[in-house]
C-alpha positions as CSV (number, residue, x, y, z in Angstrom):
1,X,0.0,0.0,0.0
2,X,1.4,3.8,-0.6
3,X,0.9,4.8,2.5
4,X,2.7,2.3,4.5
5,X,5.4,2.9,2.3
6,X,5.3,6.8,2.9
7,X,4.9,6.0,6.6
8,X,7.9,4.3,6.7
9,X,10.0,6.3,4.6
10,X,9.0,8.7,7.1
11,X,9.6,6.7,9.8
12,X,13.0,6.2,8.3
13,X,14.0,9.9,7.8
14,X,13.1,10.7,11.3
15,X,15.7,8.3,13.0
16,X,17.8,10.4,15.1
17,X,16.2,13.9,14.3
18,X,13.8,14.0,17.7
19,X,10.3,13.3,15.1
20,X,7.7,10.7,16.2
21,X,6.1,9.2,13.5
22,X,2.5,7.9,13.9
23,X,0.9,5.7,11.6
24,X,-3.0,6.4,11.2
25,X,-5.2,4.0,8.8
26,X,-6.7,7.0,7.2
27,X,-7.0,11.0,6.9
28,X,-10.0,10.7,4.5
29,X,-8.8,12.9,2.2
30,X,-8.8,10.0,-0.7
31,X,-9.4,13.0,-3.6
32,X,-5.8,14.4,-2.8
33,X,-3.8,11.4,-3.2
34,X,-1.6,10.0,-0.1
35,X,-1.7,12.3,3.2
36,X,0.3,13.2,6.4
37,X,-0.5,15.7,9.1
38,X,1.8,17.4,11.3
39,X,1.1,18.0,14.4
40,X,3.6,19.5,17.3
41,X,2.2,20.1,20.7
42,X,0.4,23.3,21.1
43,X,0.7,24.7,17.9
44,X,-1.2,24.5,14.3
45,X,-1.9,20.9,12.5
46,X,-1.0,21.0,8.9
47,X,-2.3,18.2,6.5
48,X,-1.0,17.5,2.9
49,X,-2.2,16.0,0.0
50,X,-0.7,15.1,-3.1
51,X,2.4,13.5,-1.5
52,X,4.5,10.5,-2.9
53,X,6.9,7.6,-1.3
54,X,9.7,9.5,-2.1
55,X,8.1,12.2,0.1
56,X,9.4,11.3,3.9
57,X,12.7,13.9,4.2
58,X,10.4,16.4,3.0
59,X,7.8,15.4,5.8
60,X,10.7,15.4,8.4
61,X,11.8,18.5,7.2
62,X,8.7,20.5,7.8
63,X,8.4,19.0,11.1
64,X,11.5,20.2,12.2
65,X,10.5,23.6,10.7
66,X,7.6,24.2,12.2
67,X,8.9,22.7,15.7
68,X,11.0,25.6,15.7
69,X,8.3,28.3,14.4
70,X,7.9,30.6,17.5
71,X,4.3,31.4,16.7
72,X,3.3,28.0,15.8
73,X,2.6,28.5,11.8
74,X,5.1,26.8,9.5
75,X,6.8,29.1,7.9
76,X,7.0,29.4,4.3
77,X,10.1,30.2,4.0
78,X,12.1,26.7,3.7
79,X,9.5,24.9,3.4
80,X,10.3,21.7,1.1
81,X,8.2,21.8,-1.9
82,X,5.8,19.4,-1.6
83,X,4.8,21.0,1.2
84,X,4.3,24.4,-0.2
85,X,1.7,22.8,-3.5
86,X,0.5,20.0,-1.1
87,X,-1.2,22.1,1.9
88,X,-4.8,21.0,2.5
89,X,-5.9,22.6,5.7
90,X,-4.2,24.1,8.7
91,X,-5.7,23.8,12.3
92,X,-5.6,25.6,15.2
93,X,-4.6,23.8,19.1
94,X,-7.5,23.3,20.7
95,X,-6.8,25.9,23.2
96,X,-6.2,29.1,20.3
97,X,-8.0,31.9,20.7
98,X,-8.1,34.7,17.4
99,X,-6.1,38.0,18.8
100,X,-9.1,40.6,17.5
């Protein structure tokens, strides 16, 4: 299946960087091709579409980028590319609150 090998391709890129990759059976996005999410603690969710196998680094790499993003938001800046065509939603922690 595509996703299990993006998963561990993944999986594989994050050895020794500090990224925990979690398998899920599905994102139900199914019109967008294979999907990932990234998810830090306390900060914004991103979900992709459109990825390939070949697309773990890239996953890693925007990971690590946003882990580092002092406002939570993955910058654009750096991002790999198939993160910057890819981008299907972005969600707010459960505890944000919109500065008015």
């Amino acid at each position: 299946a595509p996703g299990l090998l993006l998963a561990s391709a993944t999986s594989r890129a994050a050895e020794g960087t500090g990224v925990t990759v979690r398998r899920v059976r599905c994102l139900a996005n199914c019109n967008r091709g294979l999907s990932a999410a990234i998810r830090p603690d306390g900060a914004w969710t991103y979900v992709f579409g459109g990825l390939d196998v070949a697309c773990g680094a890239a996953l890693v790499a925007g990971a690590r980028l946003l882990a580092g993003a002092a406002d939570g938001i993955m910058p654009w800046r750096g991002r790999p590319e198939p993160l910057k065509r890819g981008l299907i939603a972005r969600v707010p922690p459960l505890n944000f609150e919109e500065m008015e």
